[in-house]
Backbone as CSV, one residue per row, in Angstrom:
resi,resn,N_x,N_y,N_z,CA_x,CA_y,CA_z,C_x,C_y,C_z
1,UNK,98.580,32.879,-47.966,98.782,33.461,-46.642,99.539,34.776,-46.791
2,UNK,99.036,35.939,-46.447,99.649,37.145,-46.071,100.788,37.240,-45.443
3,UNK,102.181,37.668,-45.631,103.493,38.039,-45.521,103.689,38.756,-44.607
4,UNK,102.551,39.341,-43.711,103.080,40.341,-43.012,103.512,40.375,-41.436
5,UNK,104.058,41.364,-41.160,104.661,41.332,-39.802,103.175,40.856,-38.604
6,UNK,102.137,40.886,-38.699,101.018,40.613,-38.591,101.042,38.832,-37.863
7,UNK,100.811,38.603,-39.159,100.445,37.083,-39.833,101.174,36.470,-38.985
8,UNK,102.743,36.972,-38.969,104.121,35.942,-38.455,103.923,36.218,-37.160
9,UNK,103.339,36.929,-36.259,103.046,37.004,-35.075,102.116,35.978,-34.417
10,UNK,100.796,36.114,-35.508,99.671,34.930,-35.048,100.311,33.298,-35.171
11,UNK,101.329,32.896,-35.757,101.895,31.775,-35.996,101.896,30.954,-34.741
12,UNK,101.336,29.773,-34.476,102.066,29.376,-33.606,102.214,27.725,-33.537
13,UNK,102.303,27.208,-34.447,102.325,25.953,-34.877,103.692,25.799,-35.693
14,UNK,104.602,24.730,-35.236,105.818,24.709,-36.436,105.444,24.452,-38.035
15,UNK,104.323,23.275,-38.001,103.587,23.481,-39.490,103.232,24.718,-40.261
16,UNK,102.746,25.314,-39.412,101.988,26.543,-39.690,103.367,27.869,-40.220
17,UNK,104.607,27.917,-40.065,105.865,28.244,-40.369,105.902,27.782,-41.328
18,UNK,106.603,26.486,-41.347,106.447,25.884,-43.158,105.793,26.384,-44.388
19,UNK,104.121,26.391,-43.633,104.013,26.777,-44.636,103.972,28.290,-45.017
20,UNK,103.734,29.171,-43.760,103.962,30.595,-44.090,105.039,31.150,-45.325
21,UNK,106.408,30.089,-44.995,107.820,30.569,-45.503,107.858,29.203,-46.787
22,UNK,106.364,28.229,-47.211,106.552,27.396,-48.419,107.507,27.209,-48.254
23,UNK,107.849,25.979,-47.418,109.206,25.638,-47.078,109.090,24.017,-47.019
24,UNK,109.701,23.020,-47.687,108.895,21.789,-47.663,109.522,21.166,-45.931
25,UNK,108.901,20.238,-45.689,109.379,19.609,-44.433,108.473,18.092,-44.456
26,UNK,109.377,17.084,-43.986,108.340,15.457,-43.475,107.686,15.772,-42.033
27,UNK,106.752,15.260,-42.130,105.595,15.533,-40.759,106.044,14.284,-40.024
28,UNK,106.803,13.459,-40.228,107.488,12.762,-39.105,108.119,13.004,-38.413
29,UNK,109.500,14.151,-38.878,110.654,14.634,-38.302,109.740,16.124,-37.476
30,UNK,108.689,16.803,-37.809,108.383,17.505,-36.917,107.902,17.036,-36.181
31,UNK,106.925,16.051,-36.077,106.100,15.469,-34.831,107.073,15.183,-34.025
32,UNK,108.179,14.194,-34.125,109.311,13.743,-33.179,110.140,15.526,-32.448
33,UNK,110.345,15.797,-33.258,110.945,16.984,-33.113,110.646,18.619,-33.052
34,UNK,109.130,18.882,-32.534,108.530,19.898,-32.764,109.037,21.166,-31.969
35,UNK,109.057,20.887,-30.856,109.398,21.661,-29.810,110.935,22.379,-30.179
36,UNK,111.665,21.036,-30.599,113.201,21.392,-30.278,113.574,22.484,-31.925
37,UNK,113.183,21.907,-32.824,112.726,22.946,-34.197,112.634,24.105,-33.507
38,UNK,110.857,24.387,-33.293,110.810,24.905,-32.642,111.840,26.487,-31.451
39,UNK,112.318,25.770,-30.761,113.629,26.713,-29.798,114.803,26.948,-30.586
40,UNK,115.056,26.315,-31.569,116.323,26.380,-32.416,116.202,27.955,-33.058
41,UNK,114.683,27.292,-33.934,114.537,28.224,-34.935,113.999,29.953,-34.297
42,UNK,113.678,29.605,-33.067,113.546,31.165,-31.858,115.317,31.720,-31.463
43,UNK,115.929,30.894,-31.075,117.307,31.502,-31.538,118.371,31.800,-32.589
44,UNK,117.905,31.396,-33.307,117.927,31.733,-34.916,117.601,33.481,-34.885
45,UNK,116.280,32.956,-35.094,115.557,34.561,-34.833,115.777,35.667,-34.010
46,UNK,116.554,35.392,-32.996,117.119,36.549,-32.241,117.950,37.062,-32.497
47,UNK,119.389,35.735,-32.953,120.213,36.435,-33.523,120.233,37.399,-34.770
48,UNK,119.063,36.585,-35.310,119.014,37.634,-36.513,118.640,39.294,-36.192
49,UNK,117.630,38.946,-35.498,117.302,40.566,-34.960,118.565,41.311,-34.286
50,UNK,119.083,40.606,-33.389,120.212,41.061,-32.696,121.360,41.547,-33.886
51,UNK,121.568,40.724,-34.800,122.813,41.355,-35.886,122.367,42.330,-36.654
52,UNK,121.145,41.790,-36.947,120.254,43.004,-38.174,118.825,44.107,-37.676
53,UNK,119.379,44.979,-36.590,118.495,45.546,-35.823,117.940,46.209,-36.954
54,UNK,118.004,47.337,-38.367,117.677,47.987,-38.777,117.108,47.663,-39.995
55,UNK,117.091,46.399,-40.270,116.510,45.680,-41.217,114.857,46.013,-41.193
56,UNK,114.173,45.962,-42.234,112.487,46.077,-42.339,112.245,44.583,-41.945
57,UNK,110.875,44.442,-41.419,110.231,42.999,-41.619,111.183,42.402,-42.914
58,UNK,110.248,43.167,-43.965,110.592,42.217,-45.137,111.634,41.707,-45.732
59,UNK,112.689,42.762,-45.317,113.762,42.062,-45.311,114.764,40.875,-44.633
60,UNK,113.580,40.955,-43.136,114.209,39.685,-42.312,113.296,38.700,-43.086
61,UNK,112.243,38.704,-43.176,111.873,37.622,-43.708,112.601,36.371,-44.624
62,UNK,113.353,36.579,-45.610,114.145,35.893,-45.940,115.288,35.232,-44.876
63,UNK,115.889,35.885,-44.238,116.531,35.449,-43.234,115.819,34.380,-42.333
64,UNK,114.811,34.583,-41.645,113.391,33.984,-40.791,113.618,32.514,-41.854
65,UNK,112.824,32.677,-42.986,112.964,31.074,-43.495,114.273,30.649,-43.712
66,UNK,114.751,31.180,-43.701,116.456,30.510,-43.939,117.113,29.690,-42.671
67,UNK,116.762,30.748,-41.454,116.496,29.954,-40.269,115.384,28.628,-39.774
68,UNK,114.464,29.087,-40.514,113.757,27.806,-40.102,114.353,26.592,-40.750
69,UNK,114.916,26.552,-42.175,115.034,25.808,-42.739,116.363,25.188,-42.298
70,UNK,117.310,25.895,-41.153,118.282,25.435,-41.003,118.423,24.732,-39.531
71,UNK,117.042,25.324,-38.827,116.593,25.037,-37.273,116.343,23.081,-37.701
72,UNK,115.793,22.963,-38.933,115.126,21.683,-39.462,116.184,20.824,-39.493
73,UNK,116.829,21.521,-40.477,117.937,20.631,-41.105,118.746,19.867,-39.788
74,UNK,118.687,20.406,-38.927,119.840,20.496,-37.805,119.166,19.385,-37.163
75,UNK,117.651,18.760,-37.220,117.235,17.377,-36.342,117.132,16.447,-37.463
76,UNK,117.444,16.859,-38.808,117.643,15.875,-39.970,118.860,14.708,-39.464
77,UNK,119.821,15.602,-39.312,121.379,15.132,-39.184,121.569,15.330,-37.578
78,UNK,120.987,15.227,-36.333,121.464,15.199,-35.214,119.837,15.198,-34.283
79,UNK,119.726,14.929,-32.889,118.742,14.432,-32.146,118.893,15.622,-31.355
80,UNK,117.338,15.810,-30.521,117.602,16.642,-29.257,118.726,16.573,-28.178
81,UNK,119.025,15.412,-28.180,119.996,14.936,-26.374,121.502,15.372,-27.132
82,UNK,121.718,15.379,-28.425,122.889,16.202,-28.905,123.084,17.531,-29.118
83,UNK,121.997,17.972,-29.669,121.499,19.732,-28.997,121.315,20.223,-28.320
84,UNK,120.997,19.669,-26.796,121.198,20.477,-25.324,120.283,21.766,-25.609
85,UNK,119.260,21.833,-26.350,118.540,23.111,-26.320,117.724,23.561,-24.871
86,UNK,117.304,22.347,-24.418,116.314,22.555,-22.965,117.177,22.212,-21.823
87,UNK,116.749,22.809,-20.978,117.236,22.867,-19.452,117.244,20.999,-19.217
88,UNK,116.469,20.406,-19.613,116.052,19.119,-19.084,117.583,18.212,-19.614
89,UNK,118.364,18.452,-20.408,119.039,18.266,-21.041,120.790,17.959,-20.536
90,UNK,120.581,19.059,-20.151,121.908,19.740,-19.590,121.681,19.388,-17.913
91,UNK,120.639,18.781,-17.418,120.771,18.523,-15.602,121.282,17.160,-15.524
92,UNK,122.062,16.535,-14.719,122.704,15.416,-14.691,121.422,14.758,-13.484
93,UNK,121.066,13.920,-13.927,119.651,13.124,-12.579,120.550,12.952,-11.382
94,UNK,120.537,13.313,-10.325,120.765,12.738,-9.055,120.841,11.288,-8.506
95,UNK,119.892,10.814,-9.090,119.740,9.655,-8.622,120.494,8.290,-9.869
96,UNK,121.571,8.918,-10.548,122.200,7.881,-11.516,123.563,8.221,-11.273
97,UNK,124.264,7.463,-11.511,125.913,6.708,-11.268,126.041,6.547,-13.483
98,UNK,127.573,7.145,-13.263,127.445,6.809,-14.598,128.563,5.688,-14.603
99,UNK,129.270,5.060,-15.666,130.089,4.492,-15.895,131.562,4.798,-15.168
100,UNK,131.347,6.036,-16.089,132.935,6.610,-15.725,133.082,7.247,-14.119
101,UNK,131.989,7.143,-13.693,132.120,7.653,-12.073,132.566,6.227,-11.306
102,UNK,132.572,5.298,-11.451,132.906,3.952,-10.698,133.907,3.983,-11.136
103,UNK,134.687,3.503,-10.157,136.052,3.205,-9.869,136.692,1.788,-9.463
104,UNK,137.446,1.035,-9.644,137.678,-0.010,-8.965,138.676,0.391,-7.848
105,UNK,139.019,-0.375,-6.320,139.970,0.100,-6.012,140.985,-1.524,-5.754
């Protein structure tokens, strides 16, 4: 697969990353976890752009898999509902009472 600023544009599969950046990964932990990979590894990527505006492609590139590989690592050792990455996450349901909201009087 071609390296180029190109290529990494047409990407749009988290597999399809892996293997761009030959990066090993279990196809269990992405299936469960595709999406949230996924958004991790897009803010990853911003920051990188954001710190390293003057960098070439090729030089983010290394950075890019370093991020993916760390977007991964991060649902190895922890779940979505502990990452708060999506809006869905962070809304408390309306219609639930938690523990600590009951009171006795």
């Amino acid at each position: 697969m071609s390296k180029d600023f190109e290529a990494f544009k047409q990407i749009v599969d988290a597999e399809e990353y892996f293997k761009f950046f030959e990066l090993p990964y279990d196809v269990k932990v992405v299936n469960v976890n595709r999406l949230h990979i996924l958004k991790k590894f897009s803010l990853n990527i911003r920051e990188i752009d954001e710190q390293n505006p003057s960098l070439s492609f090729a030089d983010k590139l290394s950075l890019y898999s370093a991020a993916l590989q760390k977007a991964y690592q991060v649902f190895l050792d922890s779940t979505p509902q502990e990452q708060k990455l999506f809006k869905v996450f962070n809304q408390k349901a309306k219609n639930v009472v938690t523990l600590t909201e009951i009171t006795s009087d």
